[in-house]
C-alpha positions in Angstrom: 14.6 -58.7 -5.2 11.9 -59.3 -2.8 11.5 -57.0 0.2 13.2 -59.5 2.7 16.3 -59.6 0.4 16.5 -56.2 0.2 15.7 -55.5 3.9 18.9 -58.2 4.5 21.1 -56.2 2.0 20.2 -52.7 3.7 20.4 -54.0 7.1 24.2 -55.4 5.9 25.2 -51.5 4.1 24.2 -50.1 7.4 25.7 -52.5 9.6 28.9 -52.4 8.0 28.9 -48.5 8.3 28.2 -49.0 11.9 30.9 -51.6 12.5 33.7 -49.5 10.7 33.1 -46.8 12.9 32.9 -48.8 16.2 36.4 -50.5 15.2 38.1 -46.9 14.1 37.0 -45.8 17.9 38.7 -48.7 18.9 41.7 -47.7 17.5 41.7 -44.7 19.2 40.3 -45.5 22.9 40.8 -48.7 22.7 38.1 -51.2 25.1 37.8 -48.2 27.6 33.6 -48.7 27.2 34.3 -51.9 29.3 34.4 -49.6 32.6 30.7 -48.8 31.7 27.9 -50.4 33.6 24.3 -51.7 31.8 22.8 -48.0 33.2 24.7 -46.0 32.2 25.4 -47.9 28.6 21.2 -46.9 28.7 21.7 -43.4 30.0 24.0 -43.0 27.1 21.4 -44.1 24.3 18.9 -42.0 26.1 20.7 -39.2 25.2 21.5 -39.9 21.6 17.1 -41.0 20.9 16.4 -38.0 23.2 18.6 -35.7 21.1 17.0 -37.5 17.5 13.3 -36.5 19.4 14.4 -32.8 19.8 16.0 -32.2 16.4 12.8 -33.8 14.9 10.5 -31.7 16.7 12.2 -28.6 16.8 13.2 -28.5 12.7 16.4 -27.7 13.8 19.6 -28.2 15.3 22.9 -25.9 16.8 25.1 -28.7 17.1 26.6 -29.5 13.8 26.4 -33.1 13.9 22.7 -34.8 12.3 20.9 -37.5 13.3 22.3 -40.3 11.7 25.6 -39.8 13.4 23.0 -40.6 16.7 21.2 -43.3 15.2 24.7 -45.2 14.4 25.7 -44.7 17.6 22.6 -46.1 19.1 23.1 -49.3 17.4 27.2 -49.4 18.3 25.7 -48.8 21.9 23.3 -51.3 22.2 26.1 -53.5 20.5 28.1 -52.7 23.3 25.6 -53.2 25.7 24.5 -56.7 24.6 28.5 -57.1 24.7 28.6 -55.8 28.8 25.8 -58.3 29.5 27.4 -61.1 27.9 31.2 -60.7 29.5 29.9 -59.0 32.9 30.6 -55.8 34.0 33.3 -57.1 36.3 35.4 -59.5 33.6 38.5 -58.2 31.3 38.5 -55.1 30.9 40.9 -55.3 28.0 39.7 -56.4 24.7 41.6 -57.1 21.5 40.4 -55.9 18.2 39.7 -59.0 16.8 37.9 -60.4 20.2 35.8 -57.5 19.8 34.7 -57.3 16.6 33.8 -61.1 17.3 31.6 -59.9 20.2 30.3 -56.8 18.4 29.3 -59.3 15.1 27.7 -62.1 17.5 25.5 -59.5 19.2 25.1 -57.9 15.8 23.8 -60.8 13.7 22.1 -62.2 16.6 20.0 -59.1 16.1 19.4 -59.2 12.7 18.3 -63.0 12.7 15.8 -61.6 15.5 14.8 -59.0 12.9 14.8 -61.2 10.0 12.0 -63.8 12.1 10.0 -60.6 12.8 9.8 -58.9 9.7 8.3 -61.8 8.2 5.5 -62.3 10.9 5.1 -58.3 10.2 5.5 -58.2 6.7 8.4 -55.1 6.6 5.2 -52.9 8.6 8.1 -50.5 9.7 8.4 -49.3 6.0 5.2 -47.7 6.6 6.1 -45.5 9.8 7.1 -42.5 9.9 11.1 -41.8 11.1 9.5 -39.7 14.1 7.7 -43.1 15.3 10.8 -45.2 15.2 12.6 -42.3 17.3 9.2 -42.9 19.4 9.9 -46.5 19.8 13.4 -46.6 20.7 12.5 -44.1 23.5 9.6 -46.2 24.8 12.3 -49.5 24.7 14.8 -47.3 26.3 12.1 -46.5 29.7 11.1 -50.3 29.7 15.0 -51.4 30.0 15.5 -48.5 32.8 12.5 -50.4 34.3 13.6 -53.0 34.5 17.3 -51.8 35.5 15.6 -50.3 38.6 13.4 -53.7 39.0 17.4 -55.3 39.5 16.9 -57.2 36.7 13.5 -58.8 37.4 10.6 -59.5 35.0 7.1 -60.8 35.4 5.8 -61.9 31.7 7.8 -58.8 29.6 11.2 -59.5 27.5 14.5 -58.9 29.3 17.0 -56.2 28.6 18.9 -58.1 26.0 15.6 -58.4 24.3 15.1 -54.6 24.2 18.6 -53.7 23.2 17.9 -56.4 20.1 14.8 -54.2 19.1 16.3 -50.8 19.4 19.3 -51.8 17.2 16.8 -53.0 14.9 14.3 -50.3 14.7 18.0 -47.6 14.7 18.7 -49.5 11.4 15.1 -49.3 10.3 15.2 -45.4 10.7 18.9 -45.6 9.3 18.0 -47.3 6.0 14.8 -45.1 5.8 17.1 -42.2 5.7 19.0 -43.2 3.3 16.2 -44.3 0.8 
């Protein structure tokens, strides 16, 4: 299998992982992430790649929980974030199961075919870096979108939120599959 296939099939193992958890916390809490605004759906990543910095640095952790736990819920964050900008902060609140797995597989897929266009101009470069680089990456993403949160929206050449989101689901799932290799 050549490295896109494989790259496609990882992407899919991880995805799936990420997408059984996101529905399970459905069960239990139902749509109550719709109340969140864009901000604090990035304050809330922040924490999770800020978290994945400070475990890698330090060697160590006091929370019992890793950082692939964080990674996964980067990406079911940005999901969910791609989802807000989408509907609107202001539309249903209330989301059935099935509409939002819908939402969460658009926004999902829509990523991965971003990914899939990239990898090829880059030819799979990310298998290369190092997992602390990818953490590195997803932080600098993470600044840029708060950027442009605090420019209300506004961009003068650079990508746009949704753009961002894209790239740090993609690079979460880059450092997920690299974990699990």
């Amino acid at each position: 299998m050549n490295d896109k296939g494989k790259t496609e099939q990882q992407f899919e193992t991880i995805i799936q992982k990420c997408r059984t958890i996101f529905l399970t916390k459905m069960k239990d809490y139902g749509s109550s992430w719709r109340i969140l605004r864009i901000p604090s759906l990035t304050d809330q990543i922040f924490i999770k790649a800020n978290r994945i910095r400070s475990i890698e640095s330090k060697g160590i952790r006091k929370v019992d929980e890793g950082i692939i736990p964080e990674y996964i819920g980067i990406v079911n964050y940005s999901v969910i974030a791609l989802i807000q900008l989408e509907l609107g902060e202001e539309g249903e609140q209330n989301l059935s199961p099935e509409e939002a797995e819908n939402l969460y597989n658009k926004n999902v897929y829509s990523s991965r075919d971003l990914m899939l266009n990239k990898n090829h101009d880059y030819a799979e470069v990310w298998r290369e870096m190092r997992l602390s680089s990818l953490t590195d990456i997803i932080l600098m993403k993470l600044m840029r979108i708060k950027q442009i949160e605090d420019n209300m929206g506004k961009t003068f050449i650079s990508e746009g939120i949704d753009a961002n989101y894209q790239d740090i689901i993609n690079y979460s799932i880059f450092a997920l599959i690299k974990l699990e290799e």
